[in-house]
N, C-alpha and C positions, 0 to 999 in steps of 0.2 A: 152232617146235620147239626144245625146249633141252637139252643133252645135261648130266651130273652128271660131276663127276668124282670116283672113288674114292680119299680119302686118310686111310685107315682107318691107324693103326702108331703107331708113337713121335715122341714130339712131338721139337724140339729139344734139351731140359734131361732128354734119357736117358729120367723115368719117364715125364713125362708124355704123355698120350693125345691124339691130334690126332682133333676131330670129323668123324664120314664127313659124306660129301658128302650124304646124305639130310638126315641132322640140320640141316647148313649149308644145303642150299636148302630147310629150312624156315622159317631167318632169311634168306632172300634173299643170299647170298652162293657163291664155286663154282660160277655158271653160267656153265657157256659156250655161246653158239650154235653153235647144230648146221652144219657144212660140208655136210651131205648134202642142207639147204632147197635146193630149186632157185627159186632170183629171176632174173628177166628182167635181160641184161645195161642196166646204167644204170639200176636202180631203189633205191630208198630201202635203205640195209642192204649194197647189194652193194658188197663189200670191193674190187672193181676199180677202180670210180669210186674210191675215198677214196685207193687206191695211183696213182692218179694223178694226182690232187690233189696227194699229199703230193710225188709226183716234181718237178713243177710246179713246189711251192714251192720244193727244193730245187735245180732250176736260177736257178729266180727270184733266189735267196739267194747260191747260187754266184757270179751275173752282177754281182751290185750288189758283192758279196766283192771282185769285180775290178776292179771298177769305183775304187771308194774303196783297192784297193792301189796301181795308177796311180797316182791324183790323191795318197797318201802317199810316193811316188816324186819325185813332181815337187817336193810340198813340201820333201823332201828333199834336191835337188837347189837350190832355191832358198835355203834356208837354210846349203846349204854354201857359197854363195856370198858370201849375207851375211856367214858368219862370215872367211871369205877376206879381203873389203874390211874388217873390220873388223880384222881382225889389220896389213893394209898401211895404213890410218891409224892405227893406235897404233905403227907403226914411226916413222913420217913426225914 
């Protein structure tokens, strides 16, 4: 089932006409699927699976994020180092 949406009125540039949603889902564009389809949780289409997915990857993303800040800490740490000894052997 796919619902239309109405966006009959003024286009952006004042005069012009924005085409209604009938005319656009006749070039296939302006469809939205319908909320009201009942799909079995976990099947093809159901926006739960995919919003958990997408959570998923966002932790996934978060974790490696933390990951690779760490290890730019350390490196951080290590190169302040280096530049330490290198400032006491150009004193030397």
């Amino acid at each position: 089932m796919v619902e239309t949406v109405e966006t009959e009125g003024m286009g952006a540039h004042g005069g012009e006409e924005t085409p209604s949603a009938k005319s656009a889902a006749a070039v296939g564009y302006l469809e939205v699927p319908s909320m009201s389809a009942s799909r079995p949780h976990g099947t093809v289409g159901s926006g739960r699976v995919l919003t958990e997915a997408v959570l998923q990857t966002q932790r996934d993303t978060i974790e490696a994020i933390t990951v690779i800040a760490d290890e730019l800490k350390q490196i951080k740490l290590v190169l302040g180092d280096i530049a330490s000894t290198l400032k006491d052997l150009v004193k030397e």
